[in-house]
C-alpha positions as CSV (number, residue, x, y, z in Angstrom):
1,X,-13.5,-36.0,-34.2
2,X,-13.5,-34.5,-30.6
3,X,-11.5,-31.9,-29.9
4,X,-10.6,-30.5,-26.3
5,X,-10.6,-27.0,-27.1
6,X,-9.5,-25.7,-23.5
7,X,-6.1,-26.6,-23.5
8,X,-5.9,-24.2,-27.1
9,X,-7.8,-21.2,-25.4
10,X,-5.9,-21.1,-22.4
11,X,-3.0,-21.3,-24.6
12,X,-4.1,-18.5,-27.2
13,X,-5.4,-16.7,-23.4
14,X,-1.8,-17.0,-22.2
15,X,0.0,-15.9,-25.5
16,X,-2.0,-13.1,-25.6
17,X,-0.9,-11.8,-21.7
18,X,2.5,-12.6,-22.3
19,X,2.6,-10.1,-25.9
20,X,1.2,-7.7,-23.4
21,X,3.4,-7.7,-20.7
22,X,6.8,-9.3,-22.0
23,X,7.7,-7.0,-25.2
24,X,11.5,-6.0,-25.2
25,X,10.0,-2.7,-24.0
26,X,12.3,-0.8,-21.2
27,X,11.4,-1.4,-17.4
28,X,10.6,1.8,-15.6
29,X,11.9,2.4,-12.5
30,X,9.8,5.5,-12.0
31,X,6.6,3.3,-10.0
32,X,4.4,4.4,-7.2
33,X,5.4,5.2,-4.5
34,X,8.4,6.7,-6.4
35,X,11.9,5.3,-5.0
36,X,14.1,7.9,-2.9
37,X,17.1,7.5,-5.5
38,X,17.3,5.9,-9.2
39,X,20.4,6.0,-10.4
40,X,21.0,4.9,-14.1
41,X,24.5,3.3,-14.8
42,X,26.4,2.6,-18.0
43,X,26.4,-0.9,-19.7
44,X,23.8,-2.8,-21.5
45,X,20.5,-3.7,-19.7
46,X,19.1,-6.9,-18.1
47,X,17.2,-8.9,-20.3
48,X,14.3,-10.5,-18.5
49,X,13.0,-14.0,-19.7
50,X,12.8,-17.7,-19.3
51,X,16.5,-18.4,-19.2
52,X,16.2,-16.1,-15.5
53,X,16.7,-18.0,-11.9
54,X,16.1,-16.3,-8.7
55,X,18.4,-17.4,-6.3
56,X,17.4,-16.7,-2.9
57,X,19.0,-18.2,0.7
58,X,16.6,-20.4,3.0
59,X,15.7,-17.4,5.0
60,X,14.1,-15.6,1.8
61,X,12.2,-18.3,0.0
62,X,9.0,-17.3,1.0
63,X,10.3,-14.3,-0.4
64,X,11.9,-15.6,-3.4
65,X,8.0,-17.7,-4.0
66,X,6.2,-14.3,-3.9
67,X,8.6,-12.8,-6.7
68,X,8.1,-16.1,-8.4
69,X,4.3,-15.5,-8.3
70,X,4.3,-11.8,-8.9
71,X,7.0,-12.1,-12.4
72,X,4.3,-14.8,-13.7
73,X,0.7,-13.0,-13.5
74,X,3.2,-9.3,-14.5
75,X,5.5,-10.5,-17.3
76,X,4.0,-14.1,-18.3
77,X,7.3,-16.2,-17.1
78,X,7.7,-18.9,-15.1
79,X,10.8,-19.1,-13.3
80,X,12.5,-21.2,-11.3
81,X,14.0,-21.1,-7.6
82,X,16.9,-22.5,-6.5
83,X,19.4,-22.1,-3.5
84,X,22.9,-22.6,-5.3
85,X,24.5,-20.5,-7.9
86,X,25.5,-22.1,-11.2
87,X,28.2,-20.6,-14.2
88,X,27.3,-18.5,-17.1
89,X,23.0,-18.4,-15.1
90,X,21.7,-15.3,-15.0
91,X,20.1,-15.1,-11.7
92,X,17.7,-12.2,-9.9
93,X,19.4,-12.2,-6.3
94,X,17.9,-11.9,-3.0
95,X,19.8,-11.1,0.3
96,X,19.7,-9.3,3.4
97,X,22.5,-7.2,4.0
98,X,24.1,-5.3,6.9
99,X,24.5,-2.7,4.6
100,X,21.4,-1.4,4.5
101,X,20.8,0.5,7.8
102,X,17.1,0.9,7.6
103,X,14.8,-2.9,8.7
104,X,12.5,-1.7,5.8
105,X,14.9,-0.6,3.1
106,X,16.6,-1.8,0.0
107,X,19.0,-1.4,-2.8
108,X,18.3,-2.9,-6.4
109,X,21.8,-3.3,-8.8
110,X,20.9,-4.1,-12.2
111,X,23.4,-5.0,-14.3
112,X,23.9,-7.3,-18.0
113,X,24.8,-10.2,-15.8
114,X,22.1,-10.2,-12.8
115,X,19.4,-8.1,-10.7
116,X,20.4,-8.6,-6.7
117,X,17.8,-6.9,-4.5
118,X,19.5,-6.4,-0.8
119,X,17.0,-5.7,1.7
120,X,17.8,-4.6,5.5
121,X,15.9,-7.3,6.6
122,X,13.5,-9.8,4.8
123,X,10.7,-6.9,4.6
124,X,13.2,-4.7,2.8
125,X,13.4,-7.6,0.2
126,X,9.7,-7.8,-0.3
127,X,9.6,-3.8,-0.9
128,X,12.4,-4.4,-3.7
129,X,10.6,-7.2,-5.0
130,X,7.6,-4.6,-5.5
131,X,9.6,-2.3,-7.1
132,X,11.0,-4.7,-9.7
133,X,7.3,-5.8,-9.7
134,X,6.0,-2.9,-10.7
135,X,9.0,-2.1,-13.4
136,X,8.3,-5.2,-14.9
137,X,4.8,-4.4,-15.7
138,X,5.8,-2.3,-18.1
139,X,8.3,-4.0,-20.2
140,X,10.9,-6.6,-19.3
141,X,14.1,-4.8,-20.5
142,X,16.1,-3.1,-17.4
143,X,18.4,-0.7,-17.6
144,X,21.6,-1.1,-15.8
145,X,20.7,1.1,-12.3
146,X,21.5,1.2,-8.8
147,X,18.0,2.2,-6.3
148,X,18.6,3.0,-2.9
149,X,15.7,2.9,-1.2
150,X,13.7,3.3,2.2
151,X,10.4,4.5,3.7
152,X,9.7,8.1,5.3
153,X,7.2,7.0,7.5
154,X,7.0,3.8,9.9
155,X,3.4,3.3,10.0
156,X,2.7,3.2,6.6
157,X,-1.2,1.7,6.9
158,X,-4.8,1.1,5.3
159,X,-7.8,1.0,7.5
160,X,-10.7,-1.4,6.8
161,X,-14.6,-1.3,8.2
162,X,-16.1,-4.7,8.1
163,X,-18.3,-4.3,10.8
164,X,-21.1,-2.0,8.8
165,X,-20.9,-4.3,6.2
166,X,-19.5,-7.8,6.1
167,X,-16.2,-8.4,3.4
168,X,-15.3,-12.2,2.8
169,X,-12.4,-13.6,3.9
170,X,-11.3,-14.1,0.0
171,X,-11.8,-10.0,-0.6
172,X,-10.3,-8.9,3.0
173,X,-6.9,-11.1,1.5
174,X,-7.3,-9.2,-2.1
175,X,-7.4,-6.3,0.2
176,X,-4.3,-7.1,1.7
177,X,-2.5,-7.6,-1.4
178,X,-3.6,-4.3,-2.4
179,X,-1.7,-2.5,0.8
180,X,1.4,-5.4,-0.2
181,X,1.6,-3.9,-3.9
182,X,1.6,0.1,-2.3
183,X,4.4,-1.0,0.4
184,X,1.9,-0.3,3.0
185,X,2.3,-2.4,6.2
186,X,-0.6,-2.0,8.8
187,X,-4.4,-3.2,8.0
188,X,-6.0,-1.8,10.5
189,X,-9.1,-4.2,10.6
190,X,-12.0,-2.6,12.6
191,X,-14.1,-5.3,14.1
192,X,-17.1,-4.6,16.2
193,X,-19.3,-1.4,16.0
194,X,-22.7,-0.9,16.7
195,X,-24.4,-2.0,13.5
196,X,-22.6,-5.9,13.7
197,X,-19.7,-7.7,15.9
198,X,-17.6,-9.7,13.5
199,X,-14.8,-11.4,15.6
200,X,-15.7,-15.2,17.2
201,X,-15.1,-14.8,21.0
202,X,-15.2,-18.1,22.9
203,X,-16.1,-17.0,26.0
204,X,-19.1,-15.0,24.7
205,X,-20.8,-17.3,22.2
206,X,-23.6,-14.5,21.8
207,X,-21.6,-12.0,20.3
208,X,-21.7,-13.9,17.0
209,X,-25.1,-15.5,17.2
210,X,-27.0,-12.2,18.2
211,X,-24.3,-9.6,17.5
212,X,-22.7,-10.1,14.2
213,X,-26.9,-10.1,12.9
214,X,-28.9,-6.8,12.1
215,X,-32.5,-7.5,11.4
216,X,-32.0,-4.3,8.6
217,X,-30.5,-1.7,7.3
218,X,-32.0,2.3,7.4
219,X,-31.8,3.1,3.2
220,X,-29.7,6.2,2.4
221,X,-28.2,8.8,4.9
222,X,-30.6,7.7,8.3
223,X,-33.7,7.7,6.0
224,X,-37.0,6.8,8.2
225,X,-37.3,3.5,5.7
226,X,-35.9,0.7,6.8
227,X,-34.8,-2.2,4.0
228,X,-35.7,-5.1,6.5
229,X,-32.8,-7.7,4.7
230,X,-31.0,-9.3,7.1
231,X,-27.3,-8.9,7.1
232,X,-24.5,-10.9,9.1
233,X,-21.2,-12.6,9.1
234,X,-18.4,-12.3,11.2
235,X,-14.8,-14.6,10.9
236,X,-13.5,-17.2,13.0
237,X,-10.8,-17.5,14.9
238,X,-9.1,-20.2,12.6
239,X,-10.0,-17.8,9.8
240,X,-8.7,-14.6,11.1
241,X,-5.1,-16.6,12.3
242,X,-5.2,-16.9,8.2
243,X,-5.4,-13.8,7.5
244,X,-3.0,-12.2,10.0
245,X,-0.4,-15.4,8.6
246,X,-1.1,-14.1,4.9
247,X,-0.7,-10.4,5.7
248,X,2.8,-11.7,7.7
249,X,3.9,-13.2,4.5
250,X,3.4,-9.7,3.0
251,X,5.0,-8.0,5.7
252,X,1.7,-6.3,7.0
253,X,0.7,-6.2,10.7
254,X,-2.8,-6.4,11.0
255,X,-3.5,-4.2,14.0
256,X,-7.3,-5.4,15.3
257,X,-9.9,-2.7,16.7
258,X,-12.5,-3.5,19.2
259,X,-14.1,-0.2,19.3
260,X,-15.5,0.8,23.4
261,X,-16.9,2.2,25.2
262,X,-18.9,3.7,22.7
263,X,-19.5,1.7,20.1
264,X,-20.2,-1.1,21.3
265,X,-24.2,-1.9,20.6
266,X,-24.0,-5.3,19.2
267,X,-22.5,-6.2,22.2
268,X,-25.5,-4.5,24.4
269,X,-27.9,-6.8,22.4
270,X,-26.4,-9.9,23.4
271,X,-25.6,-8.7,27.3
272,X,-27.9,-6.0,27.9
273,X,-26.5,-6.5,31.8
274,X,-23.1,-4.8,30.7
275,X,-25.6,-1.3,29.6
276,X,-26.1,1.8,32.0
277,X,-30.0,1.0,31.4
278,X,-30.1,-2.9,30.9
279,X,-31.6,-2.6,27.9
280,X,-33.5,-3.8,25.9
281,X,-31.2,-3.4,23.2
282,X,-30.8,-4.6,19.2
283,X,-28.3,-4.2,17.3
284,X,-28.1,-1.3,15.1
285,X,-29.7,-0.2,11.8
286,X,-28.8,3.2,11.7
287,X,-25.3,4.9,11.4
288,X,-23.9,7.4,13.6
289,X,-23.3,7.6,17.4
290,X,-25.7,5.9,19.5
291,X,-26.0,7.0,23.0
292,X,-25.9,3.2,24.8
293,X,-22.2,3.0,26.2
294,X,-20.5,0.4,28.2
295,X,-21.3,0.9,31.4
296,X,-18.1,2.1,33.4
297,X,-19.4,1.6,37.3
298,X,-20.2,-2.1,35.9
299,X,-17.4,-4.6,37.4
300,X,-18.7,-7.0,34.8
301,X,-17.8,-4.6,32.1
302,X,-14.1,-4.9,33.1
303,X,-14.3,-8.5,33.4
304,X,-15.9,-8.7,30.0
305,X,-13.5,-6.6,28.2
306,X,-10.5,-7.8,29.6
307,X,-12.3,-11.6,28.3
308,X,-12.6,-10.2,25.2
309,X,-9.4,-8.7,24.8
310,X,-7.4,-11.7,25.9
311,X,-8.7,-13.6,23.3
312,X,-7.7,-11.1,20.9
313,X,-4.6,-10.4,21.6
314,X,-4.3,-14.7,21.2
315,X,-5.3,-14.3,17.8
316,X,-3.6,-11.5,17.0
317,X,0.4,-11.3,17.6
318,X,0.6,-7.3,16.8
319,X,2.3,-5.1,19.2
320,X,-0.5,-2.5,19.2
321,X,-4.5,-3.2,19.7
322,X,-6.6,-0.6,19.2
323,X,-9.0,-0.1,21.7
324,X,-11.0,3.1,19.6
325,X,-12.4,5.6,22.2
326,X,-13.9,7.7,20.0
327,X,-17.5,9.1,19.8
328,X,-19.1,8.2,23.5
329,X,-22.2,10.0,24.6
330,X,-21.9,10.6,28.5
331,X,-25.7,11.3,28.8
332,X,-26.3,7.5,29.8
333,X,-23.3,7.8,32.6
334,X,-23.9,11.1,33.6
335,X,-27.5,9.3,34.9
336,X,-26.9,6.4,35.8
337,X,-26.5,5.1,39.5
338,X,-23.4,2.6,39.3
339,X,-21.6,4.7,37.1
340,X,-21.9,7.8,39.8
341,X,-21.3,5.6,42.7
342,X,-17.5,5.9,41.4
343,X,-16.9,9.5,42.3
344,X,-15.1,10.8,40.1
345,X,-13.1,13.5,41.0
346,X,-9.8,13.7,38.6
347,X,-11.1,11.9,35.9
348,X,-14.0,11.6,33.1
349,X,-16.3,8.8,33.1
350,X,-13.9,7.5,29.4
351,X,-10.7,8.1,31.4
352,X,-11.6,6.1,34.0
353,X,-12.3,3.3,31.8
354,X,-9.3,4.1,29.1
355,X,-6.9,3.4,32.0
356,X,-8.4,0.6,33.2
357,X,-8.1,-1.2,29.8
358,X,-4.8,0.9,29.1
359,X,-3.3,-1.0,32.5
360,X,-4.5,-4.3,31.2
361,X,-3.0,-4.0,27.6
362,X,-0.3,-3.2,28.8
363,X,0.3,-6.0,31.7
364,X,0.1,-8.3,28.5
365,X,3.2,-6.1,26.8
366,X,1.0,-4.7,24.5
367,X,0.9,-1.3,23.2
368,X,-3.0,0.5,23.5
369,X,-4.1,2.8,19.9
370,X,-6.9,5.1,20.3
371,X,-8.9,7.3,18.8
372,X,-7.6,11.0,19.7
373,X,-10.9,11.5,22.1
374,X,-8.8,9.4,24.3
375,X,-5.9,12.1,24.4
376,X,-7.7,14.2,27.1
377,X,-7.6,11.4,29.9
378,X,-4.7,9.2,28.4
379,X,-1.7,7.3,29.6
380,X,1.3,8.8,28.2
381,X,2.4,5.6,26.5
382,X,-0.5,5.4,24.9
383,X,-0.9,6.0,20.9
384,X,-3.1,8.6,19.4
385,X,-4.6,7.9,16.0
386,X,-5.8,11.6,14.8
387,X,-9.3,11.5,12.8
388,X,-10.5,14.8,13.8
389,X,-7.8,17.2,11.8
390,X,-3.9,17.3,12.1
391,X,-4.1,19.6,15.2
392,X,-4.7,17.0,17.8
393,X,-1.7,14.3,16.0
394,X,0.1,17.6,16.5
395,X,-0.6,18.3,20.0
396,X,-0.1,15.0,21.1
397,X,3.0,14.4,19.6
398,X,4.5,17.6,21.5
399,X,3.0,15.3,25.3
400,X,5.0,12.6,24.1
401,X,2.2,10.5,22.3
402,X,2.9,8.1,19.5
403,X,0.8,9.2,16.7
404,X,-0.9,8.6,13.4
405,X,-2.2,10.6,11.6
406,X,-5.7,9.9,10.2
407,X,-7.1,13.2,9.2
408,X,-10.4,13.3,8.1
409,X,-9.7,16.2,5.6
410,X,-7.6,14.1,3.6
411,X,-7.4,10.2,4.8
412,X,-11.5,9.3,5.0
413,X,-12.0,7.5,1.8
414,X,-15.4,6.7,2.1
415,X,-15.9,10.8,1.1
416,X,-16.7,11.7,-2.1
417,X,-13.8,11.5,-5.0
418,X,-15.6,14.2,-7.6
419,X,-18.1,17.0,-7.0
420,X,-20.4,15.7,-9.6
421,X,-21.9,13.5,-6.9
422,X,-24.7,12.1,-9.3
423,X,-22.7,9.4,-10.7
424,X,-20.7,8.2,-7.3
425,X,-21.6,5.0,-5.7
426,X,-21.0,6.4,-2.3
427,X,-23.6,8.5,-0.2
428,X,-21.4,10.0,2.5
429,X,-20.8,13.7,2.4
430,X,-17.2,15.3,2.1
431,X,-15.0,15.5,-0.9
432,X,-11.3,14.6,-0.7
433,X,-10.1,14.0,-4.5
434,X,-6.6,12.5,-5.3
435,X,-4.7,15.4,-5.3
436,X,-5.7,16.3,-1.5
437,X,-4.3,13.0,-1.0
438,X,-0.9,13.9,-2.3
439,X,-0.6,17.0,-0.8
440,X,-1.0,15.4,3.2
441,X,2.2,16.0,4.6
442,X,1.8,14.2,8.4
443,X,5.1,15.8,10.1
444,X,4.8,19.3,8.6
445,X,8.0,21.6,9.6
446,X,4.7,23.3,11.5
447,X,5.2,20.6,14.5
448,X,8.5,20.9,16.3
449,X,11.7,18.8,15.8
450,X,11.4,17.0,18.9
451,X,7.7,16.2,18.5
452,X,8.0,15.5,14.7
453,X,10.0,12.0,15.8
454,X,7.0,11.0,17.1
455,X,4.8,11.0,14.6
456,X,5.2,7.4,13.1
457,X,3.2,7.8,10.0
458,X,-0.4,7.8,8.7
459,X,-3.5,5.8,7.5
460,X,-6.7,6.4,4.7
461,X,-9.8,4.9,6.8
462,X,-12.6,2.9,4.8
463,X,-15.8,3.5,6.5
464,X,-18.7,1.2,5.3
465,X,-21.7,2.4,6.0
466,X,-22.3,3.1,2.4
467,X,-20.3,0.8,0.8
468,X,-22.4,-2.5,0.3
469,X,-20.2,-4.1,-2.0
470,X,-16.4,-5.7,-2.8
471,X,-16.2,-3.1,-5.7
472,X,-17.0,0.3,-4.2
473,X,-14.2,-0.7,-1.3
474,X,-12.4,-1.0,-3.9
475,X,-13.7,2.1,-6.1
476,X,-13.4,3.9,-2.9
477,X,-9.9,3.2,-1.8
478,X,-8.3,3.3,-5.9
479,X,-6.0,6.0,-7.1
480,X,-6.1,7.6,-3.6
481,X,-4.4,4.6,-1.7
482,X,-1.5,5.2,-4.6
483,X,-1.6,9.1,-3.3
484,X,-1.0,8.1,-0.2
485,X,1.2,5.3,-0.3
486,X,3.6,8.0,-1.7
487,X,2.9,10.7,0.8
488,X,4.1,7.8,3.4
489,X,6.8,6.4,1.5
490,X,8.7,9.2,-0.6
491,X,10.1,11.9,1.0
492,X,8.7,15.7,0.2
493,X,11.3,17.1,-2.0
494,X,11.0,13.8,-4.7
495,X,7.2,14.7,-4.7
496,X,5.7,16.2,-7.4
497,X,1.6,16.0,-8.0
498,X,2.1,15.9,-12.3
499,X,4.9,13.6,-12.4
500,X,3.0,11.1,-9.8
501,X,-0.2,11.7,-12.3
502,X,1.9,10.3,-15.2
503,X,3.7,7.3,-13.0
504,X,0.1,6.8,-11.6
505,X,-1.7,6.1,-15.5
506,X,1.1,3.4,-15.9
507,X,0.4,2.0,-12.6
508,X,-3.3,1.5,-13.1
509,X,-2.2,-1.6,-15.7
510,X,-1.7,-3.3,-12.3
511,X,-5.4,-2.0,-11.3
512,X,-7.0,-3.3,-14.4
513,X,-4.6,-6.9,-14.3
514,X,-5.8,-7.6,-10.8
515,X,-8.9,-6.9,-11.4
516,X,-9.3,-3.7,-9.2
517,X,-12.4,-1.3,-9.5
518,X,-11.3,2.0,-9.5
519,X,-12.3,5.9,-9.9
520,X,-11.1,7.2,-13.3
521,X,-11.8,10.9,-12.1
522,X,-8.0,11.7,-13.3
523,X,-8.5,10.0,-16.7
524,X,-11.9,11.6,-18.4
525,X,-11.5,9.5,-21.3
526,X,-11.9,6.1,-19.5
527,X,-15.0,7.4,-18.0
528,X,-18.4,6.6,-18.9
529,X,-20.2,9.5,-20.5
530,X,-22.9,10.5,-18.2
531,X,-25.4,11.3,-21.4
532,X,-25.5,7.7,-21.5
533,X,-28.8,5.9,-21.1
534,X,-28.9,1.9,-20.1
């Protein structure tokens, strides 16, 4: 006899989940990032299963299919979606209501009879829908409640290098589900550096053909040995539309970067005419800040980025392109002919060419993000993004600036997670451990009132330079993205570093179901010993 034994291991596979995740076992409503208020009601609790509906209007049935997806790989059921209400159903509700003030905010009632989550707008929804989610994960009986809930911070955001090392369009989506399942809602998706371009621009075939190739790679921190492996890749156009439309369906903004005019090597090597020396010029193999710039006395620089940008801002609907700023030598400008011819009198050499960009982004109703070098010579509409420490977020919030704060003290996540650097996957120096995370506060009662309103929130940064592989991202960015994700949604006085700990051991059920990598620093006993030998 032949049997198909498939069908009964996928079966035995699924039964096996579904004991895991669908016990009788209370719901917690205690997740990360913790909701602002969770208030427990009389009455018996929701029960959870098969004979469930959601019930969602038109305008929430992308919404309502997200739930539907989430409730099946958390809990094991498979429910279904409909559009009308039917007697003695028990349904989980979606609407938007007027009562909730806040766009990105919620309230979840919980009661015998149903589970309605009323979101201020559709993105509200989705942040309800995480936080039933996440309860579900750990056991499918929910206690009669009401949650009233809404973020802290606006820019609530996750920062991604792909231009040091090339991520798949597969793993830059599992990324973005990532931020979706912290209620994050900017990927910040940094696109051209020296070491590799990794956007397709029409106009400029060469930029993916020469740029997006390095030759090699230097081994360890700027070692004099050189790997000589090849390494490329950049995305489409049709490929990043995709992934901006599946980080809208999450309710993220993926905010591009063209880094300039530092930066911008890979570039050089395919139009050496747009350099203060012509060249020649290769892409790079080493890290750090190379001294070739853009050159700024160069009308076909102008023409070039404004080419670029346009095509950017085609592909990408966001409100705000970063334009980065940071980290350009002057030496080249300081010596070079065309660059000298412009006189400058009230201006550097960067601001000069920040407000020339600045004037074009803006033409196009855009909003420009930089880098906070780009505060001394900056528009005052322009956004600061503040790497180099709190103090200038802080100072340019008090000028008026937009800000984000980026520290590198405690939102660089490519640094070091222990001090016993031996058995760490990543070579880059600093140390910023979970709790450091936690304890950020971006709007400290330090800043002033009327300079605190403009600080919109904050972002971890992912730098790859050391980071070769899908699994150290992710090793790298897990538990401190749940850190921070609470440091931008909760607000201070709900905080509390031991109490997140124990919410946080629950939460890594969702690391380990979705198959994340992640540092297990917190929990010793999930480590491996180090006295091991393989």
């Amino acid at each position: 006899m032949n049997f198909n034994l498939k069908p009964l291991v996928l079966t035995a596979l699924f039964a096996i989940h579904s004991s895991l995740f669908t016990s009788a076992a209370p719901a917690d409503y205690h997740v990360v990032p913790l909701p602002q208020s969770i208030q427990l009601a009389k009455g018996p609790a929701f029960l959870l299963d098969a004979d469930v509906q959601i019930l969602a209007p038109a305008e929430l049935q992308r919404e309502a299919a997200l739930l539907q997806q989430y409730l099946k790989e958390v809990a094991g059921l498979q429910l279904p979606i409909t559009d009308k209400r039917a007697k003695k159903m028990r349904y989980i509700e979606l609407g938007i209501s007027t009562k909730v003030t806040n766009q990105e905010g919620y309230m979840l009632n919980v009661s015998q009879k149903g589970f309605r989550i009323e979101g201020g707008s559709a993105a509200g929804v989705f942040y309800g829908i995480q936080t039933l989610r996440k309860a579900a994960a750990n056991g499918t009986e929910f206690a009669a409640a009401t949650i009233t809930d809404t973020p802290r911070f606006s820019w609530r955001g996750m920062h991604l290098d792909c231009s040091r090392h090339f991520f798949s369009v597969d793993f830059v989506k599992k990324y973005i589900d990532l931020l979706a399942m912290h209620n994050m809602n900017v990927f910040h998706w940094h696109l051209t550096d020296d070491q590799g371009w990794r956007i397709e621009i029409k106009k400029y075939p060469k930029l993916t053909t020469i740029g997006s190739q390095r030759s090699g790679t230097v081994l360890g921190i700027n070692a004099d040995l050189d790997d000589s492996i090849p390494h490329g890749g950049y995305y489409t156009q049709q490929q990043a539309r995709e992934i901006v439309e599946y980080a809208q369906e999450r309710h993220i903004t993926v905010v591009p970067e063209i880094d300039m005019p530092g930066h911008m090597l890979a570039a050089l090597a395919c139009y050496p005419e747009l350099g203060c020396t012509g060249g020649p010029y290769q892409v790079g193999h080493y890290w750090g800040v190379y001294k070739d710039v853009l050159c700024v006395g160069n009308p076909k620089v102008y023409e070039f980025v404004e080419d670029v940008l346009t095509e950017i801002m085609d592909i990408f609907p966001s409100e705000v392109i970063h334009i980065g700023g940071d980290e350009a030598p002057t030496e080249k400008w300081e010596h070079c002919a065309k660059c000298n011819s412009l006189n400058l009198k009230h201006t550097t050499y960067q601001g000069f060419f920040t407000k020339r960009v600045f004037d074009f982004i803006t033409a196009h109703h855009r909003r420009v993000l930089g880098w906070d070098e780009i505060l001394e010579a900056s528009p005052a509409d322009a956004m600061i993004m503040s790497w180099r420490g709190s103090a200038p977020g802080s100072q340019a919030a008090q000028t008026g600036h937009d800000v984000v704060m980026s520290p590198t003290s405690h939102c660089y996540f490519d640094y070091q997670q222990s001090k016993e650097t031996s058995h760490e996957p990543s070579r880059c120096s600093g140390y910023i451990p979970v709790e450091k995370v936690y304890a950020l506060d971006p709007a400290p009662d330090s800043i002033p009132a009327d300079a605190r309103k403009h600080i919109l929130g904050g972002q971890a940064n992912i730098w790859t330079e050391h980071l070769f592989t899908e699994g150290m991202v992710e090793y790298q960015a897990l538990p401190r993205m749940s850190a921070l994700a609470e440091v931008l949604w909760t607000m201070p006085e709900h905080k509390n570093f031991e109490t997140f700990k124990e919410r946080l051991t629950v939460f890594t059920r969702l690391y380990e179901l979705y198959h994340y990598q992640y540092a297990k620093h917190l929990w010793p006993d999930r480590q491996l010993p180090s006295r091991w030998l393989f």
